[in-house]
ZABA-628268 format. One line per field, with one value per residue (C-alpha): x, z, y; residue number from 1. Coordinates in nm, 4 decimals. Layout:
# ZABA-628268
east c(X, ...)
up c(Z, ...)
north c(Y, ...)
i c(NUM, ...)
# end
This chain:
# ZABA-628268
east c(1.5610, 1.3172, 0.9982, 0.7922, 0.4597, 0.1240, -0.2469, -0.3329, -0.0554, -0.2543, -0.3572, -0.6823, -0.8032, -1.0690, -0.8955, -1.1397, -1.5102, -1.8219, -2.1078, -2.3932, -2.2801, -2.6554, -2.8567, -2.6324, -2.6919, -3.0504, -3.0860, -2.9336, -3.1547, -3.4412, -3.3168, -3.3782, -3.7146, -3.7807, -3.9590, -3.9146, -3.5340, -3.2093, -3.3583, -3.0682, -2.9498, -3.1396, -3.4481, -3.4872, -3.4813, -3.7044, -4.0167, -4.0877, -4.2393, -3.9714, -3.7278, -3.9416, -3.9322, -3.5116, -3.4557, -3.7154, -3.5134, -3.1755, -3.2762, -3.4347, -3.1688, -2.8711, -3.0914, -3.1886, -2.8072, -2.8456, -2.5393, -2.3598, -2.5735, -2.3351, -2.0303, -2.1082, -1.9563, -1.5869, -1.3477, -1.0144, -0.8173, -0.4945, -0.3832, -0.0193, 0.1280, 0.0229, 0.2033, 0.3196, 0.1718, -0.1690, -0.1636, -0.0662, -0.3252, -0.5908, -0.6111, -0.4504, -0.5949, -0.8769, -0.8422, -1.1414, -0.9127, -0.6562, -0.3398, -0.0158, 0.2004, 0.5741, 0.8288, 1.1130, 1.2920, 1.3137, 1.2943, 1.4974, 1.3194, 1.3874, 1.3834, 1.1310, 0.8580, 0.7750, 0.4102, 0.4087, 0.1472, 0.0121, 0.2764, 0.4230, 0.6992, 0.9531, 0.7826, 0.7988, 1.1642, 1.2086, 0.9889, 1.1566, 1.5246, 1.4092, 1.3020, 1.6473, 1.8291, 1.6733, 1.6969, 2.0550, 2.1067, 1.9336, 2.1897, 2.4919, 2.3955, 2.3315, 2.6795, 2.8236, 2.6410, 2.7211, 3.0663, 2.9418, 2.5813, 2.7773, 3.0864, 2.7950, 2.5704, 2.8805, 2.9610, 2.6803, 2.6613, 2.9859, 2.9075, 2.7784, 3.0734, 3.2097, 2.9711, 2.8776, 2.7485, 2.4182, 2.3679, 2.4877, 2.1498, 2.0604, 2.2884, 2.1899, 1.8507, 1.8889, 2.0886, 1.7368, 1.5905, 1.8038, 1.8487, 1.5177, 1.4815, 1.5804, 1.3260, 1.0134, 0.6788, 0.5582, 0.7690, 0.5092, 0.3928, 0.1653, -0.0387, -0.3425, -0.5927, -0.9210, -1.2317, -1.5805, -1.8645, -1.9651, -1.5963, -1.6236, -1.9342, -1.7511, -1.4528, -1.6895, -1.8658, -1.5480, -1.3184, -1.2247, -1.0530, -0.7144, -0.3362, -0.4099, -0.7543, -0.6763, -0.5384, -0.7803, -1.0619, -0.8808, -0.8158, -1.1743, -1.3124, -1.1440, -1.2501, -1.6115, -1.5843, -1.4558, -1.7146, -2.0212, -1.8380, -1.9122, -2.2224, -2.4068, -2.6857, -2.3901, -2.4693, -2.7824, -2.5595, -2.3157, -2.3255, -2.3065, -1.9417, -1.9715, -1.8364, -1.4974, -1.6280, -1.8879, -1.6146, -1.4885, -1.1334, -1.2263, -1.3864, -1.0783, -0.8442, -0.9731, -0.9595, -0.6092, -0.4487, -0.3179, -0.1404, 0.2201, 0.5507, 0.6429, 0.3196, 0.3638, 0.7174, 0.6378, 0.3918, 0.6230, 0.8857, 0.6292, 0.5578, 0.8501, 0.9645, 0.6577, 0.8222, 1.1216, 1.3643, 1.1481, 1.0069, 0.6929, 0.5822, 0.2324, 0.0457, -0.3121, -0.3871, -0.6496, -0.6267, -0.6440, -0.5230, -0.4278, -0.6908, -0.9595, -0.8247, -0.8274, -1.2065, -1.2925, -1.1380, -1.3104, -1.6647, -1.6277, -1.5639, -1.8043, -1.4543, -1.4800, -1.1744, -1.1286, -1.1450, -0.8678, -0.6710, -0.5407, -0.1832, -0.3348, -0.5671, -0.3214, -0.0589, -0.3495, -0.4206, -0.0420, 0.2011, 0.2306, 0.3236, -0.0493, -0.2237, -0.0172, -0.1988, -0.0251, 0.2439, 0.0316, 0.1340, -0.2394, -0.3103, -0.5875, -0.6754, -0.8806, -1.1621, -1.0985, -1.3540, -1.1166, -0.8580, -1.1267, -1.0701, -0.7802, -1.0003, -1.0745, -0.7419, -0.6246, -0.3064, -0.1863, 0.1196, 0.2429, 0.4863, 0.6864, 0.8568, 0.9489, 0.6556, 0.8021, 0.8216, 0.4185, 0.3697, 0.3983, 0.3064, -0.0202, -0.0813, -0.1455, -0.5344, -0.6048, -0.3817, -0.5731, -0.3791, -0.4751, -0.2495, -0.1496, -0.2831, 0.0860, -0.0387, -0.0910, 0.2509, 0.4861, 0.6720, 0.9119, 1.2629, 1.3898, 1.2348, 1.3151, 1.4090, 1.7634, 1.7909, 2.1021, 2.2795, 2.2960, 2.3894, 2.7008, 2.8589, 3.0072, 3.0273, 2.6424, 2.5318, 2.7217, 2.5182, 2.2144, 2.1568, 2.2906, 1.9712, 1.7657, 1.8351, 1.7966, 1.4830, 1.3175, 1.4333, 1.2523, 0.9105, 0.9517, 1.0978, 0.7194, 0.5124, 0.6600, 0.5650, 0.1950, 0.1903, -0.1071, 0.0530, -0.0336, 0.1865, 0.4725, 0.4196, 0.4756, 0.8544, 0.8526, 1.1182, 1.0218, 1.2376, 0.9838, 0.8878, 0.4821, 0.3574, 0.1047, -0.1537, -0.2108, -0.4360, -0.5036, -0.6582, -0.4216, -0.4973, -0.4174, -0.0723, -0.0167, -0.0103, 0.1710, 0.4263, 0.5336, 0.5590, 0.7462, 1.0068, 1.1517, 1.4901, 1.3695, 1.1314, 1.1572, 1.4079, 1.1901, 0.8887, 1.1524, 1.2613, 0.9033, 0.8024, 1.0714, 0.9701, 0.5862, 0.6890, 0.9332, 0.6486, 0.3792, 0.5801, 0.6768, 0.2953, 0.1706, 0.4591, 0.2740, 0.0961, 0.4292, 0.6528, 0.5378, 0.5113, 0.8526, 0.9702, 0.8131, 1.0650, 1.0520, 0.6796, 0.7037, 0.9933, 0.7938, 0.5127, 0.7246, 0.6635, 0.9906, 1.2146, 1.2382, 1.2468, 0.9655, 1.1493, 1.3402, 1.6350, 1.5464, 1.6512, 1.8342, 2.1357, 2.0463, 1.9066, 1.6743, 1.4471, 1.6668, 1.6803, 1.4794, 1.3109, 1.6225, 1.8457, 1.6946, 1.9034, 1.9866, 2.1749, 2.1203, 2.0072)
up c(2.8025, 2.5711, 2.6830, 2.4176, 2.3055, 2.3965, 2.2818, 2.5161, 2.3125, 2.0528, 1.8997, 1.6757, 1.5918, 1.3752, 1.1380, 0.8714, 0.8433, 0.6353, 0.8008, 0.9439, 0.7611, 0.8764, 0.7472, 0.3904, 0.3571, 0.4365, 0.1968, -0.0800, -0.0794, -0.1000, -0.3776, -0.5917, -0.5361, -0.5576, -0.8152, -0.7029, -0.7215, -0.4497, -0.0710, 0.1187, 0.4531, 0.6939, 0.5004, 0.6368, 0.9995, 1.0343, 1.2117, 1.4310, 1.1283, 0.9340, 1.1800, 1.1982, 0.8389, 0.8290, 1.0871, 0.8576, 0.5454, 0.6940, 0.8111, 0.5340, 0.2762, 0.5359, 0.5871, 0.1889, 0.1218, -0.0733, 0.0698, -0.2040, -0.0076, 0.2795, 0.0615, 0.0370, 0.3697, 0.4028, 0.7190, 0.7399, 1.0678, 1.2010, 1.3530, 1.5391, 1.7503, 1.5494, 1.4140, 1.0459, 1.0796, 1.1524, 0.8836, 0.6468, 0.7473, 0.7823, 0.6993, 0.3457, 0.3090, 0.0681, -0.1789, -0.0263, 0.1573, 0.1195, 0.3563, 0.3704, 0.6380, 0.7589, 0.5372, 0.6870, 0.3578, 0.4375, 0.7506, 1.0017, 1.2859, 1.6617, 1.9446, 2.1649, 1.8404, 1.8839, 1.9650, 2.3045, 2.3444, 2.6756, 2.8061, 3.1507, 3.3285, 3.1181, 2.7364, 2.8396, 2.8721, 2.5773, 2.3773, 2.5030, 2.4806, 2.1328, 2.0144, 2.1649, 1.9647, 1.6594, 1.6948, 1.7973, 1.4304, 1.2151, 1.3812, 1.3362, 0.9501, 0.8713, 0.9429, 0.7687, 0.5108, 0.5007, 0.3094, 0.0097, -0.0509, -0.1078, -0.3093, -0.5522, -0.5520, -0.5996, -0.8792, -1.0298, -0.9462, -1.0534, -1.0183, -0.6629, -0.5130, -0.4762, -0.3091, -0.0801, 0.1857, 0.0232, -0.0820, 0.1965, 0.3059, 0.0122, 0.0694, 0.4642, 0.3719, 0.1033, 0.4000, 0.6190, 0.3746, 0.3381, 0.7393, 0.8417, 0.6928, 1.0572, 1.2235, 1.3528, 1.1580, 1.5100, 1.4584, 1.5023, 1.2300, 1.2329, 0.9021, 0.7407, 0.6651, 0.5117, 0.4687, 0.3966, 0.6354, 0.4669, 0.4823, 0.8792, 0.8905, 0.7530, 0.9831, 1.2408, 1.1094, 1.0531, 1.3439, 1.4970, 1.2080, 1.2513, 1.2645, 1.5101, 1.6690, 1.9472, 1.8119, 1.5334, 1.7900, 1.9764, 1.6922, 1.5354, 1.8558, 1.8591, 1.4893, 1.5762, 1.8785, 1.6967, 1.4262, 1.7121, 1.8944, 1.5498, 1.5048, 1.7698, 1.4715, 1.3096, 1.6412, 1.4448, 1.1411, 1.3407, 1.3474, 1.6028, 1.4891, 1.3188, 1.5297, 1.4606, 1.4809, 1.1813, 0.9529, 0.6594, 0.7700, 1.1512, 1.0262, 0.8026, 1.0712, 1.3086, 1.1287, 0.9452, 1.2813, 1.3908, 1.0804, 1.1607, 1.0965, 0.8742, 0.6791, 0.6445, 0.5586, 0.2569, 0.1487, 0.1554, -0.0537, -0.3128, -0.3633, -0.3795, -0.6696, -0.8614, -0.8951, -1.0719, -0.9773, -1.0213, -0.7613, -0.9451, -1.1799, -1.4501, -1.3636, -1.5502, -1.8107, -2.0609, -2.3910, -2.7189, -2.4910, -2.7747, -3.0512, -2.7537, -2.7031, -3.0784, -3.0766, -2.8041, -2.9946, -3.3034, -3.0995, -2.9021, -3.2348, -3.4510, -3.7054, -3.8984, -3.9066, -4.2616, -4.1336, -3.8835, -3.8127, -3.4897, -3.5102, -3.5910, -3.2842, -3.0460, -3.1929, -3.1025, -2.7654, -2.6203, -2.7668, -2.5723, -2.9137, -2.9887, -2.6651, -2.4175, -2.1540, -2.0655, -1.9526, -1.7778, -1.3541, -1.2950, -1.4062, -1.6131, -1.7915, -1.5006, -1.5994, -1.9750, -2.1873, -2.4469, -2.1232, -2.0320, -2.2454, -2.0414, -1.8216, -2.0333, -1.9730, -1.7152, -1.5319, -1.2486, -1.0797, -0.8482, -0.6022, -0.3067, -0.2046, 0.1809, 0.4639, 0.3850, 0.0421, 0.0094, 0.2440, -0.0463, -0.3083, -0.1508, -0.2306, -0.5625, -0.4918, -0.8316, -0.8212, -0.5922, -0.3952, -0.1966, 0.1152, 0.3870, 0.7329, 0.8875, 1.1188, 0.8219, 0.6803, 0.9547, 1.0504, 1.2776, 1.0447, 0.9563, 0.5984, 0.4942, 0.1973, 0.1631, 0.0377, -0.2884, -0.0538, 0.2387, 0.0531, -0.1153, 0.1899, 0.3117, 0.6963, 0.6736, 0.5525, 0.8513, 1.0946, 0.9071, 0.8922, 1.3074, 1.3112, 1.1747, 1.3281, 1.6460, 1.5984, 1.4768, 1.7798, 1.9950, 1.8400, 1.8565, 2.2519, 2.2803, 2.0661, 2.3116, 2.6462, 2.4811, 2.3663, 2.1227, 1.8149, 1.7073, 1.9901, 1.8693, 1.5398, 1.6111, 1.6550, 1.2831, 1.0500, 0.8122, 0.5711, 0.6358, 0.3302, 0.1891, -0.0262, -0.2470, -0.5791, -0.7782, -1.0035, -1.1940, -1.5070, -1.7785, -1.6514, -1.3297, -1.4392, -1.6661, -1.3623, -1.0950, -1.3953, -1.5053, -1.1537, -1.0639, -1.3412, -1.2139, -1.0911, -0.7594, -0.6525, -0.4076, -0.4705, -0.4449, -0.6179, -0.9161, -0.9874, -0.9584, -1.2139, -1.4238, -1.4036, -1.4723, -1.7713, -1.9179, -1.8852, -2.0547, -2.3001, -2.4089, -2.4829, -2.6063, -2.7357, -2.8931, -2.5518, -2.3596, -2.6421, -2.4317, -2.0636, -1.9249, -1.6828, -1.6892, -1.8437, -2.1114, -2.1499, -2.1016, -2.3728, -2.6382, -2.5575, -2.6318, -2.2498, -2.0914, -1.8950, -1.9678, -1.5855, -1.3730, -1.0475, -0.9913, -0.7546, -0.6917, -1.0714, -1.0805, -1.2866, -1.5699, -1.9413, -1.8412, -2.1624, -2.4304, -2.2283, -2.3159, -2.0441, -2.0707, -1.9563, -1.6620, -1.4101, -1.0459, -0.7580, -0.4014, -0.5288)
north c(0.1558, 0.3742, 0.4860, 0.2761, 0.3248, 0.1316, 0.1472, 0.4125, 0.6176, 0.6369, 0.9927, 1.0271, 1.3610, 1.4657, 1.7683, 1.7578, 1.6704, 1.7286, 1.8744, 1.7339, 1.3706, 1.1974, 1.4736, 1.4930, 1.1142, 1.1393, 1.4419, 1.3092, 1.0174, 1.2379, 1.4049, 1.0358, 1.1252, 1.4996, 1.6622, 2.0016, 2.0328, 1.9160, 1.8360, 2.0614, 1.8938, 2.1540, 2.0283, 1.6965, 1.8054, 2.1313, 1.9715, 1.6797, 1.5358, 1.5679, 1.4380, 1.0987, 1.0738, 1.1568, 0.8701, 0.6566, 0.7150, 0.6630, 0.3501, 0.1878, 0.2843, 0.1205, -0.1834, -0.2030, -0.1735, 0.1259, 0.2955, 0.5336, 0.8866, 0.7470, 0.7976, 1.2059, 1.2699, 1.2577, 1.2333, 1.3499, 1.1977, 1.3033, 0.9475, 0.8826, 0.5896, 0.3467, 0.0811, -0.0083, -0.3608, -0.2218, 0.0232, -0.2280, -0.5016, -0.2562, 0.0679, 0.0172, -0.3177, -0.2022, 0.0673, 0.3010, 0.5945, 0.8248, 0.8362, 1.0637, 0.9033, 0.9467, 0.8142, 0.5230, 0.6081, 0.9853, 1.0249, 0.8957, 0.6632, 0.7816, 0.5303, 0.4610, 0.4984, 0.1205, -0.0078, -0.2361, -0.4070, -0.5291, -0.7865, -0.8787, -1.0427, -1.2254, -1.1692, -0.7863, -0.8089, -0.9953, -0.7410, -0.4659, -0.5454, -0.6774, -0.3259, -0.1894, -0.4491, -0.3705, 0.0080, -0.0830, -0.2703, -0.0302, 0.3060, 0.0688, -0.0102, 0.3174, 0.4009, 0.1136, 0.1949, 0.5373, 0.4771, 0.2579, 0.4264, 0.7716, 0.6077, 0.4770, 0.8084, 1.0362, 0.7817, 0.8766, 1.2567, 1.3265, 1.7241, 1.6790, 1.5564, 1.9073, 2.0218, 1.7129, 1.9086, 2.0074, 1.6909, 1.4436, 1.4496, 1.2734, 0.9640, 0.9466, 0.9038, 0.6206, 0.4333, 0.5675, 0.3366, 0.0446, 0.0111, 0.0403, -0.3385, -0.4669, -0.2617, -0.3867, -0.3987, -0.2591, 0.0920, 0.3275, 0.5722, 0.9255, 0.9789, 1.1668, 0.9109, 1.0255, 0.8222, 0.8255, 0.8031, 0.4129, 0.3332, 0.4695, 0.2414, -0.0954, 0.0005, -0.0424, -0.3379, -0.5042, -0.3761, -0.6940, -0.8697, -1.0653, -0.9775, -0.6625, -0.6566, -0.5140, -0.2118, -0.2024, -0.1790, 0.0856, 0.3449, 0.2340, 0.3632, 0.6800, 0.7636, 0.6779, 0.8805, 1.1611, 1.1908, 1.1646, 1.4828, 1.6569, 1.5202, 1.3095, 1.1684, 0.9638, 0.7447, 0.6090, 0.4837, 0.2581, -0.0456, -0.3621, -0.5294, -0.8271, -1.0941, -1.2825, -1.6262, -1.5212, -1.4189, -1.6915, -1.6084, -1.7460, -2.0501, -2.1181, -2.0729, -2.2391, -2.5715, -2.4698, -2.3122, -2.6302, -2.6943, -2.8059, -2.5371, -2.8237, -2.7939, -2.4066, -2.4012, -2.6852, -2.3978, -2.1640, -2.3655, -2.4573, -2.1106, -1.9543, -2.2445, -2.1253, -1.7919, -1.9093, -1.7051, -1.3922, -1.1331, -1.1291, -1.4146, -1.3818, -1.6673, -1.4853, -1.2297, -1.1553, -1.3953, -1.1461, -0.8057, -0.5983, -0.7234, -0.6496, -0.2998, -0.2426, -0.3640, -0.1631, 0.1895, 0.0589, 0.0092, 0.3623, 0.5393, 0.3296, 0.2233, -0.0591, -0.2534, -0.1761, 0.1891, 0.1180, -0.1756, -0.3410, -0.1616, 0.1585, 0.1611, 0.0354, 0.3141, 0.5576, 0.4226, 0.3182, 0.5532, 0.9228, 1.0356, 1.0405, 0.9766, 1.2725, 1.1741, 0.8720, 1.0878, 1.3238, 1.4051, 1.4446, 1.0750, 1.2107, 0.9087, 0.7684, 1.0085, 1.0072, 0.8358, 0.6280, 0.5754, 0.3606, 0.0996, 0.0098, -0.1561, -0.4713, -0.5760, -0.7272, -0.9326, -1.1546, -1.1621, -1.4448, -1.2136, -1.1708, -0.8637, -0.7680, -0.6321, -0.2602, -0.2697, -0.4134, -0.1195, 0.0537, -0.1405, -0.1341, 0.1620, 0.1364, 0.0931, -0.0154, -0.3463, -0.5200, -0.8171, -1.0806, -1.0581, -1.3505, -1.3559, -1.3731, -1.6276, -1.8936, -1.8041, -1.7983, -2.1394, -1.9801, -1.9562, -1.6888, -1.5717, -1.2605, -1.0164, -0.8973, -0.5509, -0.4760, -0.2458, -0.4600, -0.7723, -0.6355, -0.4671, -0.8238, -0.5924, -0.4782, -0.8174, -1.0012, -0.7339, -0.7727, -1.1794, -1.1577, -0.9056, -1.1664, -1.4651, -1.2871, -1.1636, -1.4269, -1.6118, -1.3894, -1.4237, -1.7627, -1.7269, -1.4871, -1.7602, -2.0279, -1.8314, -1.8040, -1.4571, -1.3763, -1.4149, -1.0554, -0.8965, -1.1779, -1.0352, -0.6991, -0.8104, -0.9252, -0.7077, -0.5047, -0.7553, -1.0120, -1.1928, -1.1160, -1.3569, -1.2544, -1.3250, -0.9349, -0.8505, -0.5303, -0.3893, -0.2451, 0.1133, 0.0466, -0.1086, 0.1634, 0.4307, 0.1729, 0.0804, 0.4445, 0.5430, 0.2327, 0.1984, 0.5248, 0.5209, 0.6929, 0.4126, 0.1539, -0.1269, -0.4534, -0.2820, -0.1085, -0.4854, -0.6696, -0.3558, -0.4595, -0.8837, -0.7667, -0.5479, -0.7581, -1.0501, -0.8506, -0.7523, -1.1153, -1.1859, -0.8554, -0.6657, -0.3737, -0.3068, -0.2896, -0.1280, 0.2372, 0.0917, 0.2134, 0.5531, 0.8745, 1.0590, 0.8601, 0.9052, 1.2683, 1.2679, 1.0816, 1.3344, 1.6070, 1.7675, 1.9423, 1.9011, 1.5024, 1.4175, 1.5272, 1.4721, 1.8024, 1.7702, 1.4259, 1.3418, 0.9923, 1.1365, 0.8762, 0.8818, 0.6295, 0.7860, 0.6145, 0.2949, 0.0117, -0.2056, -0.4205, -0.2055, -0.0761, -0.1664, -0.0076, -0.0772, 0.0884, 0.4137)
i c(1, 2, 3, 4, 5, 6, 7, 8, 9, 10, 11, 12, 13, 14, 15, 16, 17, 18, 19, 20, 21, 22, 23, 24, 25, 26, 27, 28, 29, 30, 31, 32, 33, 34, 35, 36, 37, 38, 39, 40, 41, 42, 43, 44, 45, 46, 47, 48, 49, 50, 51, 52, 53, 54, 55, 56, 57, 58, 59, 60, 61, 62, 63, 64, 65, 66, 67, 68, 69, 70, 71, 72, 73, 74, 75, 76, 77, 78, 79, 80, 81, 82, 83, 84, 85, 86, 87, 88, 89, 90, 91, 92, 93, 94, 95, 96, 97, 98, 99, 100, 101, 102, 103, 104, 105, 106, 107, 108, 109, 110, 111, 112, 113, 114, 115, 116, 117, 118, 119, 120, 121, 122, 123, 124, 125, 126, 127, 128, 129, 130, 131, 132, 133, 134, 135, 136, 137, 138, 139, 140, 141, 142, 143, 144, 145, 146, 147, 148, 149, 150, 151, 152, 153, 154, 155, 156, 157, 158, 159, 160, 161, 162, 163, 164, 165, 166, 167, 168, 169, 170, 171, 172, 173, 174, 175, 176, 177, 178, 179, 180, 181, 182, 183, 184, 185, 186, 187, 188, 189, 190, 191, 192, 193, 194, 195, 196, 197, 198, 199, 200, 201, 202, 203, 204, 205, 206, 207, 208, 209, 210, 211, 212, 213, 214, 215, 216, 217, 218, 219, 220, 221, 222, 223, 224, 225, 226, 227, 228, 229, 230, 231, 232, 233, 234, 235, 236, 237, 238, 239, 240, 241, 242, 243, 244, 245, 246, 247, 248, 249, 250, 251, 252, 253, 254, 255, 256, 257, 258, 259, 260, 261, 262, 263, 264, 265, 266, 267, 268, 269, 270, 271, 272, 273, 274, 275, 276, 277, 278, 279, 280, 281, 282, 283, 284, 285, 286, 287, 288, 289, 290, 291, 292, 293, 294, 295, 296, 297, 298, 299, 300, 301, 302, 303, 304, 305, 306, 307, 308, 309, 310, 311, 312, 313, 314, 315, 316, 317, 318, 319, 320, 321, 322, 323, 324, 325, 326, 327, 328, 329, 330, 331, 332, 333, 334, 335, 336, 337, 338, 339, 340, 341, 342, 343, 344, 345, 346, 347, 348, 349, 350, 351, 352, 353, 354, 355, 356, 357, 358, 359, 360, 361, 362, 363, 364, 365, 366, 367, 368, 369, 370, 371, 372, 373, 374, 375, 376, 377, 378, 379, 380, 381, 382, 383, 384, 385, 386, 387, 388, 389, 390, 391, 392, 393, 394, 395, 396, 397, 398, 399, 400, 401, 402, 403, 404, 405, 406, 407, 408, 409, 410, 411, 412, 413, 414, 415, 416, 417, 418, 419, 420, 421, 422, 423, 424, 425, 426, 427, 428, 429, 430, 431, 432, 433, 434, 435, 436, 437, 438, 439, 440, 441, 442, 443, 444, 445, 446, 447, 448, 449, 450, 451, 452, 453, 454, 455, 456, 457, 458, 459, 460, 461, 462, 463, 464, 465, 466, 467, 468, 469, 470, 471, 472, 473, 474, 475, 476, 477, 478, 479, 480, 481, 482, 483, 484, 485, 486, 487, 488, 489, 490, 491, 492, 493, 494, 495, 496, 497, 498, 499, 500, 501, 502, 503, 504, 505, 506, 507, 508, 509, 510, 511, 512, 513, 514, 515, 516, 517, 518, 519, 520, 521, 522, 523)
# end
């Protein structure tokens, strides 16, 4: 058996850090208030009277709420050994950080990387042999997958078949990402995850939420402890944690916990009817989208309509012919004044997609969703997302649906011997069904849509971009006649070479498809 991984394996290192974060804060609140220029940080501390008034300051603007000097001060952390279901129900739960972590659908995932929480006796074997199972299934589909996944990208890449050997890499690390389905949501992860010092502060505030406490409280600890090595003031900002029991989501669950499997799973059916055979359904939007966007061009530009009509402004606004900097790399529009428009507009989308594939979905900080707490959700059958690749390879899908059953089984085996149902969960595969409500403006859509109708993104996320495009388009046509890939984007801007991807070009003319058309298999 692997060596696996428990809390104490945990690694969180400080790599990056502001100086003097207390004093900044302090100091830029003074600076409100100065009439004889910026109050520097080494200002607010040179006398004992000073000092009293820096602590003063600090601590009226934190009670007062007035927390944006608090924002000034950044913290980069180097984190690893923590787990994928942590990072999603935590750290890239709100859209207030910045993260680079390891890929599953680049980079292969080595045994023994698998969080174990504190367990004994009988639900220690049953954890462990679990994590060796599932490390088992993922090795064995990547080799059955092998075969297929290279017959299909060689298919497409004609010209790379002679010289497989450079690019074999390619097709072992789109089975990397179909395989890694059976694995654990508790595979552990390393990252870059940079925050700043009022996001620290809510971390702390808020560090014993559900789904993972425990190791929430753990790394939470190690990042405060790291920024008070740096700078022992910071000590002053932090916070007592707000209790669980004084949180809405206790309250709820404690008078929904009881709720029978039955009453779950009748949840989950009703839901997943709603969706109609789609992996993400509109359920909301804004009434009027595109004659609002052509009154809000008008208003910015003082036109009367007489001066410019609705098709004209939305031609200005929506086509990269005229407005280049929808197909801009650098996502400029965010800070460009008529981008801003975009933000009047906004939709909802009803959607499920698998516990890996939200992984990433989430990070699309602008499209804001309101994700489960796994505890309300789960009714103990198995309920899971089956990836293209897997389910047409009849071998791999026989392997894969064995995985499953199994799996779920031994949660259920843990949940039965009285394990906390956040070390059960850690067993959970990453094909576990999320079940979500999304909203976003129209320029956050605009960014998540180009990026996602690519033929490089993720599966589940490509074909919910697709559902969500194809919906918008049905209402407001003119606003989605320019919401497809990047290259086509970058072609109707007139920017070379079409594809921005490089070597990882999908070997398709997806710029003269239409939104119909896009269609992909595996890869």
């Amino acid at each position: 058996m692997e060596t696996v991984r428990t809390f104490r394996d945990i690694e969180v290192k400080l790599v990056g850090a502001i100086e003097k974060p207390y004093e900044v804060a302090v100091a830029s609140a003074r600076t409100c208030y100065s009439g004889k220029g910026i109050v520097y940080p080494n200002d607010v501390s040179s006398n004992e009277k000073l000092v009293s008034l820096r602590d003063k300051i600090a601590s009226s603007t934190m009670d007062a709420g007035h927390l944006t000097t608090r924002q000034h001060a950044h913290f980069v952390f180097a984190i690893s050994g923590v787990s994928r279901q942590f990072i999603w129900s935590f750290l890239h739960s709100h859209p207030f950080y910045n993260s680079e972590q390891v890929s599953q659908r680049y980079v292969k995932v080595k045994p023994g990387n698998f969080l174990t929480p504190p367990l004994e006796g009988r639900a220690l074997e049953i954890y462990q042999q679990t994590i060796a199972d599932q490390t088992k299934d993922y090795e064995n589909l990547i080799q059955i997958l092998k075969s297929p996944i290279s017959e299909e990208y060689y298919d497409r890449f004609k010209s790379r078949r002679k010289y497989a050997e450079k690019w074999d890499g390619s097709v072992d690390k789109r089975c990397y990402e179909v395989a890694r389905y059976v694995l654990g949501v508790g595979t552990t992860a390393y990252l870059y995850h940079t925050v700043s010092a009022l996001t620290l502060l809510r971390y702390a505030k808020l560090c014993d939420l559900f789904e993972t406490p425990d190791e929430q409280k753990w790394v939470v600890r190690q990042m405060l402890e790291c920024v008070k090595a740096v700078d022992p003031l910071f000590e002053k900002e932090i916070p007592d944690p707000l209790p669980i029991e004084k949180t809405v989501e206790f309250e709820l669950l404690t008078q929904f916990k009881n709720r029978s499997k039955n009453s779950r799973e009748a949840f989950i059916r009703e839901f997943d009817a709603q969706l109609e055979g789609k992996t993400s359904k509109l359920i909301n939007y804004t009434a009027g989208a595109e004659e609002l966007l052509a009154k809000a061009l008008r208003t910015s530009l003082g036109q009367l309509k007489s001066e410019m009509t609705d098709e004209r402004a939305l031609e200005l606004l929506l086509d990269p012919k005229h407005n280049g900097i929808l197909a801009d790399t650098l996502n400029s529009g965010t800070v460009e004044k008529l981008s801003q428009l975009f933000h009047h507009v906004h939709f909802t989308f009803q959607k499920k997609i698998s516990h890996t594939a939200d992984s990433q979905d989430q990070r699309h900080r602008a499209v804001l969703a309101s994700r489960p707490v796994l505890l309300c959700h789960y009714h103990g059958k198995p309920d899971y997302i089956t990836p293209y690749g897997i389910e047409h390879c009849p071998e791999a899908l026989d392997l894969y649906t064995q995985s499953m059953d199994r799996t779920f089984d031994r949660v259920n085996q843990l949940l039965d011997l009285g394990v906390k149902e956040e070390y059960a969960y850690y067993l959970l595969p990453n094909a576990l069904s999320i079940r979500m409500v999304s909203t976003g403006d129209l320029q956050g859509y605009q960014h998540k849509w180009k990026m996602r109708s690519c033929y490089n993104a993720q599966e589940e996320i490509f074909r919910a971009t697709i559902d969500e495009i194809t919906q918008v388009r049905e209402l407001f046509p003119r606003i989605a006649q320019h919401l497809k890939a990047p290259c086509y984007l970058r072609q109707r801007a007139g920017i070379t070479p079409y594809c921005p991807e490089g070597d990882r070009y999908c070997g398709l003319p997806v710029w003269k498809y239409e939104i119909d058309q896009y269609q992909r298999k595996s890869i």
